[in-house]
ZALUMVEX-134133 format. One record per residue (C-alpha): x, y, z. Coordinates in pm, whole numbers. Layout:
BEGIN
- X	Y	Z
...
END
This chain:
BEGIN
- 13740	8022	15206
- 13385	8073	15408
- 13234	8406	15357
- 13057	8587	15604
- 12868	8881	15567
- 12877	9240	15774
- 12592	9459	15874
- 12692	9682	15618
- 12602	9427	15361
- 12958	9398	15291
- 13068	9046	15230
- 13415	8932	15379
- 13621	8614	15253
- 13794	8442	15568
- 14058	8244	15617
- 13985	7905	15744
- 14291	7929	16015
- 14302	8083	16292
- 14539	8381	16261
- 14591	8410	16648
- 14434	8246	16946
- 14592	8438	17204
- 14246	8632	17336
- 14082	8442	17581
- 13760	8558	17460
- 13790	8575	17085
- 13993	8378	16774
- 14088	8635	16474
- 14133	8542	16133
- 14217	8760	15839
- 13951	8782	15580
- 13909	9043	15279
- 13647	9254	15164
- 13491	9227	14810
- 13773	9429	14671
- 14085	9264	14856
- 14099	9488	15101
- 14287	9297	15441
- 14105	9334	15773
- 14024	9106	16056
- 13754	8943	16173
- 13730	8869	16546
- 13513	8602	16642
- 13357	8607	17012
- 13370	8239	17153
- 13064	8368	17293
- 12820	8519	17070
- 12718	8841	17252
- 12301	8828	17315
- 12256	9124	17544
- 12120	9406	17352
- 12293	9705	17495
- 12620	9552	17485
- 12540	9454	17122
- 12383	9822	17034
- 12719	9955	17178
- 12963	9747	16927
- 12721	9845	16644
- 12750	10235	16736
- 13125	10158	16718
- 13153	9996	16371
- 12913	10268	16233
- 13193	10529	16376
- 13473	10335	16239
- 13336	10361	15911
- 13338	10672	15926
- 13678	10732	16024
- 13868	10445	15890
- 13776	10475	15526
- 13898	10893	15581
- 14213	10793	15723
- 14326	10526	15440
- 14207	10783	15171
- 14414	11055	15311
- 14792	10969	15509
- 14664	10650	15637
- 14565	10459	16032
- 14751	10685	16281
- 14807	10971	16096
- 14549	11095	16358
- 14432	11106	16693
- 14106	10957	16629
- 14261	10716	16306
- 14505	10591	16618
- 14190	10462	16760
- 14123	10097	16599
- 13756	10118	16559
- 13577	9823	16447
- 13459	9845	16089
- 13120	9587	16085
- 12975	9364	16265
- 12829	9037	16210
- 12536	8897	16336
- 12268	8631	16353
- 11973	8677	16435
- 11949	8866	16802
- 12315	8747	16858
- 12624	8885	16734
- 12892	8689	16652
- 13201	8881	16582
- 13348	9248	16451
- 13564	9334	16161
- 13881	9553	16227
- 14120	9741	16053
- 14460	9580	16074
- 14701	9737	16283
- 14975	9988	16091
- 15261	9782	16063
- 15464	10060	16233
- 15362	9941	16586
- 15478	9576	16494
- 15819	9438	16604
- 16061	9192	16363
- 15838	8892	16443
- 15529	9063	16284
- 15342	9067	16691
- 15194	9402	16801
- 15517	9634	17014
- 15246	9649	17318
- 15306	9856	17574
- 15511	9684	17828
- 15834	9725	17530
- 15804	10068	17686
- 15889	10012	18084
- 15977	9677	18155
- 16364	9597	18204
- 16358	9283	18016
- 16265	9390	17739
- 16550	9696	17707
- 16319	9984	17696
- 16402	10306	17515
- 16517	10656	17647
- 16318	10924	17802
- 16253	11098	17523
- 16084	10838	17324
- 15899	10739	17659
- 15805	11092	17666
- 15695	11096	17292
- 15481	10757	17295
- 15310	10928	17662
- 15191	11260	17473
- 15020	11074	17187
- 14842	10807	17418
- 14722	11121	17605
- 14623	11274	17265
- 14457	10944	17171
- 14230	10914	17539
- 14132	11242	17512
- 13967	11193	17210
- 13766	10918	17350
- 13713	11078	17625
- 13579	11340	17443
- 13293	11204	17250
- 13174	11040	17584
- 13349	10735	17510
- 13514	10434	17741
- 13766	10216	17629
- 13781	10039	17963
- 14069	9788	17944
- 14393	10033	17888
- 14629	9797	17927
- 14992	9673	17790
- 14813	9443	17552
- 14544	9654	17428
- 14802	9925	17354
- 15104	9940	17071
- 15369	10191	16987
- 15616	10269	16823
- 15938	10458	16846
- 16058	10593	16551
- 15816	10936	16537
- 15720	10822	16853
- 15335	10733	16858
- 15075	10522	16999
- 14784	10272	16844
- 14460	10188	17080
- 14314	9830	17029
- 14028	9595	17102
- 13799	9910	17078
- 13485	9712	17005
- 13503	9742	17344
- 13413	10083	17367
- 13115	10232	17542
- 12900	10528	17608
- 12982	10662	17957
- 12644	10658	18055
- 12562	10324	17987
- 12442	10031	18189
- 12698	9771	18235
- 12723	9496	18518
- 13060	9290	18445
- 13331	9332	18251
- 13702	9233	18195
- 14014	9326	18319
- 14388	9296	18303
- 14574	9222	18644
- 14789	9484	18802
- 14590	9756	18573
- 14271	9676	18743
- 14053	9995	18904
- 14068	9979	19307
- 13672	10049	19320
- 13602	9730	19104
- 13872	9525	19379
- 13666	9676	19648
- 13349	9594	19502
- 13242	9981	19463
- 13216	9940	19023
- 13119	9586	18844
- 13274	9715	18547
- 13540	9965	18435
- 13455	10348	18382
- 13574	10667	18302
- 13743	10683	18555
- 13911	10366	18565
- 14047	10503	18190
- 14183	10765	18434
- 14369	10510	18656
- 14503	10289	18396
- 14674	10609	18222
- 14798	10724	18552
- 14953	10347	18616
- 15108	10393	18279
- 15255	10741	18291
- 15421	10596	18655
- 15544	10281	18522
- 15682	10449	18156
- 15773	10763	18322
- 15980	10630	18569
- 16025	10253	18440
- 15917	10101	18754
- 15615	9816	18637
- 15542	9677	19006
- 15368	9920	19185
- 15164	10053	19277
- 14937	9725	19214
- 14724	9517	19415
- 14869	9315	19753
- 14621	9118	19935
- 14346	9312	19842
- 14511	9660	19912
- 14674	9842	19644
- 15030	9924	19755
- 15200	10239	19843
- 15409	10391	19523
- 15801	10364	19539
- 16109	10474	19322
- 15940	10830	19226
- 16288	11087	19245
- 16272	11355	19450
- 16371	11592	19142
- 16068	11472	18938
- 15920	11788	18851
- 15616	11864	19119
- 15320	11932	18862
- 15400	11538	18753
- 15366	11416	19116
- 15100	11651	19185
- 14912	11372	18956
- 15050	11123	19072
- 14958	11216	19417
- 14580	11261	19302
- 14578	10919	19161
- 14715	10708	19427
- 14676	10913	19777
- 14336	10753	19787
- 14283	10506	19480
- 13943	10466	19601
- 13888	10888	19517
- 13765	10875	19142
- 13654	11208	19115
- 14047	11307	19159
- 14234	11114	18896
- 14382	11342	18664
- 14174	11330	18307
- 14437	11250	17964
- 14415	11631	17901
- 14583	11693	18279
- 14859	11453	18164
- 14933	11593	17830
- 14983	11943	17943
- 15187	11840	18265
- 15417	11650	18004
- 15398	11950	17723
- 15484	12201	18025
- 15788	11971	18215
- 15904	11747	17863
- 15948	12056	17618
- 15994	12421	17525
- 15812	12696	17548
- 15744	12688	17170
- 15716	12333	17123
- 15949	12237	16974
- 16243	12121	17172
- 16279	11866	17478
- 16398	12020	17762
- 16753	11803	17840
- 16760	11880	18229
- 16400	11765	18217
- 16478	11418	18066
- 16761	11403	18285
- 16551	11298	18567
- 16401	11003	18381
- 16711	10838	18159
- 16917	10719	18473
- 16626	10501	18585
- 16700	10315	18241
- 16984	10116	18465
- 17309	10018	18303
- 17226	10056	17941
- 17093	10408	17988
- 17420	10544	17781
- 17343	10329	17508
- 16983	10390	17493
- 17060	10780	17478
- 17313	10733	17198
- 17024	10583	16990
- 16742	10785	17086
- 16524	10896	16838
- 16357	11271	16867
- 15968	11212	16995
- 15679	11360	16849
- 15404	11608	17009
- 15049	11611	16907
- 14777	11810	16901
- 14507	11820	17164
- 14165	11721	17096
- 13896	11901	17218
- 13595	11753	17285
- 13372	11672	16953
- 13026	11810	16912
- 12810	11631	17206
- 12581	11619	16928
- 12742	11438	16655
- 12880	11185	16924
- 12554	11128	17131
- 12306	11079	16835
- 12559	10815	16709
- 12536	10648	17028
- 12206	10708	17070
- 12028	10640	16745
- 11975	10401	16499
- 12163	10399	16178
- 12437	10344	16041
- 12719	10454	15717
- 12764	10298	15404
- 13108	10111	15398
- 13328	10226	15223
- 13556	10043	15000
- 13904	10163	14955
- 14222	10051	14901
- 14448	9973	15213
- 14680	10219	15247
- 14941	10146	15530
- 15031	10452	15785
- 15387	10284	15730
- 15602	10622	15612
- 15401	10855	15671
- 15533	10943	16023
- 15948	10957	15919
- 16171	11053	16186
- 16222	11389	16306
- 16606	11544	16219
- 16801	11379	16484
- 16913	11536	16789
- 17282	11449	16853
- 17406	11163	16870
- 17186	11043	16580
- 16898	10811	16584
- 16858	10487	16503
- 16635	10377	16140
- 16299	10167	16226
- 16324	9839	16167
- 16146	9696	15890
- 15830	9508	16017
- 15570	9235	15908
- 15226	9228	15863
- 15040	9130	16150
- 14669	9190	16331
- 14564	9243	16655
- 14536	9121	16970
- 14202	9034	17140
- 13915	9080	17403
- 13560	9135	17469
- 13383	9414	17483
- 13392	9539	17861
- 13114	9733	18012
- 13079	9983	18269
- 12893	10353	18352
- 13015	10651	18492
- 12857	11011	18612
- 12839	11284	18416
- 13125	11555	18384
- 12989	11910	18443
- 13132	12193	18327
- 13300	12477	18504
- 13073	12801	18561
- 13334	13060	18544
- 13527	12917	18225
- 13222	12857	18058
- 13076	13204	18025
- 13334	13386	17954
- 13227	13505	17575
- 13393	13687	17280
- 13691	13679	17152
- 14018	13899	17222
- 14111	13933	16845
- 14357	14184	16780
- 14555	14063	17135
- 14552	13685	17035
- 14694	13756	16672
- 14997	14015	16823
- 15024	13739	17093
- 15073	13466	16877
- 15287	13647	16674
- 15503	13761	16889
- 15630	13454	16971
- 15967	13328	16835
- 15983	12980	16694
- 16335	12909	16807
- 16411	12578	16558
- 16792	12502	16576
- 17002	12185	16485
- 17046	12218	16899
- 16857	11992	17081
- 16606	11764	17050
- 16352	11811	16722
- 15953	11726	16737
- 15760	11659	16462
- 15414	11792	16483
- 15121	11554	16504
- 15090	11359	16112
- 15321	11567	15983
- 15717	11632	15874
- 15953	11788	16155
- 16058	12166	16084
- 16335	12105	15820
- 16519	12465	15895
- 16895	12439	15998
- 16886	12768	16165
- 16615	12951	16388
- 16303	13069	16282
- 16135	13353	16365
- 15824	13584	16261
- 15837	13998	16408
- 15506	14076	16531
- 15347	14330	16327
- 15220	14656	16524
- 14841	14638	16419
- 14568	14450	16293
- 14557	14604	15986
- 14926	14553	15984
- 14864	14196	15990
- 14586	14205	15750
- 14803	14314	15443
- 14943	14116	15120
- 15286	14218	15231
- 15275	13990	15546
- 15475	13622	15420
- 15244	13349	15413
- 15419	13190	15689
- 15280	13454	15916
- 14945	13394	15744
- 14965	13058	15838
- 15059	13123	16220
- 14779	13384	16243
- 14507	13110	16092
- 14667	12878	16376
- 14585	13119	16617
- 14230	13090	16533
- 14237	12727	16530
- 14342	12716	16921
- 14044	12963	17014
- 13814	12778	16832
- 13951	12462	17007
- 13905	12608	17367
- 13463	12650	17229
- 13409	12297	17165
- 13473	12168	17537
- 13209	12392	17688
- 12961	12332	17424
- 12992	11929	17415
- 12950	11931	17821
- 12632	12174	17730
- 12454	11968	17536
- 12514	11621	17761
- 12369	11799	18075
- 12069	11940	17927
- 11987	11571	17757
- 11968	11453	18126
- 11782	11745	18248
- 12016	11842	18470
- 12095	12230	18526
- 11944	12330	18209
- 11903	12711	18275
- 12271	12713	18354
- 12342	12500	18019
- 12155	12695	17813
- 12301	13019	17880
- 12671	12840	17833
- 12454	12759	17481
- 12420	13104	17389
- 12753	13245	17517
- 12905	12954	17338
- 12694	13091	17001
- 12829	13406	17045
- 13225	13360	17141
- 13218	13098	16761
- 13024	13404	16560
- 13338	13625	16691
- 13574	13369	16548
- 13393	13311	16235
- 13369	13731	16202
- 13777	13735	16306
- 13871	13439	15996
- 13679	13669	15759
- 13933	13911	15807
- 14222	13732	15792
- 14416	13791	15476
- 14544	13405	15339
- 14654	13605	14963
- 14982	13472	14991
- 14902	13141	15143
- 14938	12829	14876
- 14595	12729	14837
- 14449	12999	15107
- 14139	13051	14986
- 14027	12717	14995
- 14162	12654	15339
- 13965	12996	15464
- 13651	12840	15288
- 13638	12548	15437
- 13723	12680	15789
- 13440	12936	15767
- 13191	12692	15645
- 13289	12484	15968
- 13272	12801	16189
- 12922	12906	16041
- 12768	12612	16090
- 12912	12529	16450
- 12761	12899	16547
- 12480	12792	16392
- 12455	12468	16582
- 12552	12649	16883
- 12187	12893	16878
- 11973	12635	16755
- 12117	12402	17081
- 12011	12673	17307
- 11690	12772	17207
- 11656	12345	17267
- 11727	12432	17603
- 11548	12683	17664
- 11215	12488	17558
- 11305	12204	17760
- 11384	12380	18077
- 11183	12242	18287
- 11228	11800	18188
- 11288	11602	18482
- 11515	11327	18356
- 11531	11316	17944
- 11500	11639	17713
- 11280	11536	17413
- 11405	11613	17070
- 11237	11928	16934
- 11293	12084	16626
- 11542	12304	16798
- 11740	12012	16823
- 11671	11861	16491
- 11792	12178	16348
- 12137	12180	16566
- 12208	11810	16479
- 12175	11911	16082
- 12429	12228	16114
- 12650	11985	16355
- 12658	11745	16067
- 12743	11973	15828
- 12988	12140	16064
- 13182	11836	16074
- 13212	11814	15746
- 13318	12110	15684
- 13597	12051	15935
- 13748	11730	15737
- 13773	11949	15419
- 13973	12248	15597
- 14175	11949	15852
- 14264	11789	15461
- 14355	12127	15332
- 14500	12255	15638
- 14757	11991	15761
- 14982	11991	15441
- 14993	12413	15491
- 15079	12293	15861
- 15378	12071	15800
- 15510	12325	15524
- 15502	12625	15782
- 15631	12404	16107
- 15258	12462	16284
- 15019	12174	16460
- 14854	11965	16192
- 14473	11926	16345
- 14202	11703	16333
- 13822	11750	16309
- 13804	11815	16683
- 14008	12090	16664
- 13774	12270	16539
END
């Protein structure tokens, strides 16, 4: 076997054939690290020279190191939104050229009998006997979960397509591929590829050279029409002119063609698509419950009878669908200096542990599901790295200075609520985690005070709910901060950005004051978890202040803030901030899946 060697150092065995050849740009091969660890290298048939697009695969890989080696440590590729992202792990290179990337394989969940990658056009197209609503529904929220993410950290995958996209249906999820070709949204890029019928108007017209942000935006919109209502021909391209959208019911719920209506009314209007956040809630707020926890059955109804004939069999076999999680934006700071900067992670070397199991199906709904078929190993499909630039995203004025926090009213809120989890109806399992396991409903009184709530005598699944309370406040922060930050490294309304800064510093010091008080004594492992989650907290506020007295020394830039100490000091507590959050997300999820609560990731933080 040839060996080649990453920029890591790490030194890869590779198999001398060709394990597919299928990518019109690239051959993969499997090859195996220095401890027998499977991956896959991808070979460009054309070395890549230019150094931006080169500097934009090795930011990648660095990422993926980081985030890879977590995920197979802990409940393996998928079991998050960002692990559901297959980053490239190393690159290889020679010289000022760079020949190729290492990858993960995919989790043999998203493969089919054969051992090939379940892309995305299983999902819609009537050939291939696509599934039921609810799975359609299911597979929709965690691609959602997945862009956002990207999105994000200021990230573009820019070919979402039916080939660069897997799923699966039992615990219905998604798996994003041929990310090497990700990209800051600010960069400079002048070509890049494309799939036909998922192609960006502008870039027909001649208005892009390369797919954006926004063209993200489009693809997900020509995916939630064609899954959504299982219709794969249009709207697409006719002579030049992208045609008019058909078969949408008149009973589809109007929030969903609301979207649709800002994607396709003028496909040329960017600034209008709906983001993967938009999505997610529109299908959260027509697809299920109140609480969460339940598809709404007059809902689906709408969608199943566009299945055609076998629509009665495909219900009789559905498997319950999944929700996740949304991601809030991460730090600005943690994902522009990895963009940004030189440098990269030690790889890690760790034992491949397959996602395969970790996701098992949700108690059935009646009729019962299905069991998921047993599949093969297999790796991915290809494609080079696309390229592309967008504008920046600016953040709203009047949601971003709202500070503090409403403490006691959140906690009685959120406690108020009743988790209604019956046998009826259609159960979700919570993002990498077990569905609810009760057989009747479950509920938790809300107390009558703070201090009420702040007693030994409250059960710790109340404890847990009232730390999960936090966790969606905190989420709502990291949005208006990571927006913050991006502006004031372009210089652009600084004074503006800077007080967000500062509100920002003050709303997270509320929260970190509020989880001081919450009582975890009767939580399994509470302590910990409250550690953890205050170190996070601390840090982030910390972070927060140091970013805007940054901004306030560089009020006055004109096109790119210089790094001051300020800002050296914000990138260390952001640094340790995130770290913080992977202890409390490792502590936190099992809690989660024990209690029936939203398992999180980093960015939820």
């Amino acid at each position: 076997m040839p060996a080649t060697t990453g920029e890591s150092g790490t030194v890869y065995a590779v198999d001398t054939e060709p394990l597919s050849k299928d990518g019109g740009q690239s051959i993969l091969y499997r090859c195996r690290d220095a401890d027998g660890v499977a991956r896959v290298y991808k070979e460009y048939k054309q070395p890549l020279t230019d150094l931006a697009s080169i500097a934009w695969v090795s930011a990648a890989a660095r990422r993926g190191r980081e985030v890879v080696p977590f995920a197979e440590r802990g409940a393996g590729l998928g079991s998050t939104a960002e692990s559901s992202i297959n980053w490239p792990i190393d690159t290889v290179r020679r010289g000022n050229s760079m020949l190729g990337v290492v990858l993960p394989l995919i989790p043999d969940s998203f493969l089919q009998d054969s051992g090939k990658p379940r892309t995305i056009n299983f999902l819609y197209v009537a050939n291939y006997n696509p599934p039921p609503a609810v799975t359609r529904v299911g597979v929709l929220i965690r691609t959602c979960d997945i862009v956002t993410v990207l999105h994000d950290q200021n990230l573009i995958h820019g070919d979402i397509s039916p080939t660069n996209l897997v799923w699966r249906a039992a615990s219905p999820h998604a798996y994003l591929i041929d990310c090497d070709s990700v990209r800051p949204f600010r960069s400079t890029a002048h070509r890049g590829v494309g799939t036909p019928e998922w192609i960006d108007p502008r870039r027909n017209a001649g208005r892009i050279s390369a797919h954006d942000e926004y063209s993200d935006r489009y693809a997900l919109a020509l995916l939630m029409y064609r899954a959504l209502l299982l219709n794969p021909g249009a709207p697409h391209v006719v002579n030049g002119k992208t045609a008019s959208r058909t078969g949408i019911p008149s009973t589809l719920d109007p929030r969903l063609r609301a979207l649709f209506d800002r994607t396709f009314d003028d496909p040329l209007a960017a600034d209008l698509r709906p983001t993967a956040r938009e999505w997610r809630m529109a299908l959260k707020a027509v697809f299920l419950t109140d609480d969460g926890s339940t598809y709404r059955a007059d809902a689906l109804a709408t969608l199943d009878p566009h299945v055609g004939p076998s629509a009665s069999a495909h219900r009789v076999s559905a498997p319950a669908a999944t929700t996740v999680t949304p991601q809030p934006p991460r730090s600005t700071t943690a994902a522009a200096r990895r963009w940004l900067r030189p440098g990269s992670a030690t790889a890690s070397r760790t034992t491949n542990r397959r996602a395969t199991g970790r996701y098992p199906p949700p108690r059935p709904a009646p009729p019962p599901p299905v069991s998921p078929r047993p599949h093969t190993p297999h790796q991915q499909s290809s494609g080079p790295p696309p390229r592309g630039s967008t504008p920046p995203v600016r953040s709203n004025r009047a949601s971003s200075t709202r500070a503090g926090l409403l403490t006691g009213a959140l906690i009685v809120t959120v406690l108020g609520l009743a988790l209604a989890i019956g046998l009826r109806g259609m159960r979700l399992a919570m993002f990498a985690s077990d569905p609810p396991t009760a057989t009747g409903p479950v509920s938790a009184a809300a107390p009558t005070s703070d201090r009420q709530m702040a007693t030994s005598t409250v059960d710790p699944g109340t404890q847990a709910r009232i730390l999960d309370s936090l966790l969606d406040q905190s989420a709502a922060s990291r949005g208006q901060v990571a927006r913050a930050v991006q502006a004031v490294l372009v210089c652009s309304d600084v004074a503006w950005n800077r007080d967000i800064l500062a509100a920002a510093e003050t709303k997270r010091k509320a929260q970190y004051d509020t989880a001081t008080q919450i009582d975890v004594s009767r939580l399994p492992g509470g302590t910990a978890v409250r550690a953890a989650l205050l170190d996070a907290l601390r840090n982030s506020y910390l972070a927060d202040g140091s970013y805007a007295s940054w901004a306030a020394s560089v009020e006055f830039c004109a096109s790119a803030a210089p790094h001051t100490s300020d800002y050296s000091t914000a990138d260390g507590y952001s640094h340790r901030a995130t770290d913080a959050k992977r202890t409390f997300v490792a502590a936190w999820n099992p809690l989660a899946m024990t209690y029936g609560l939203p398992s999180r990731v980093e960015g939820d933080i």
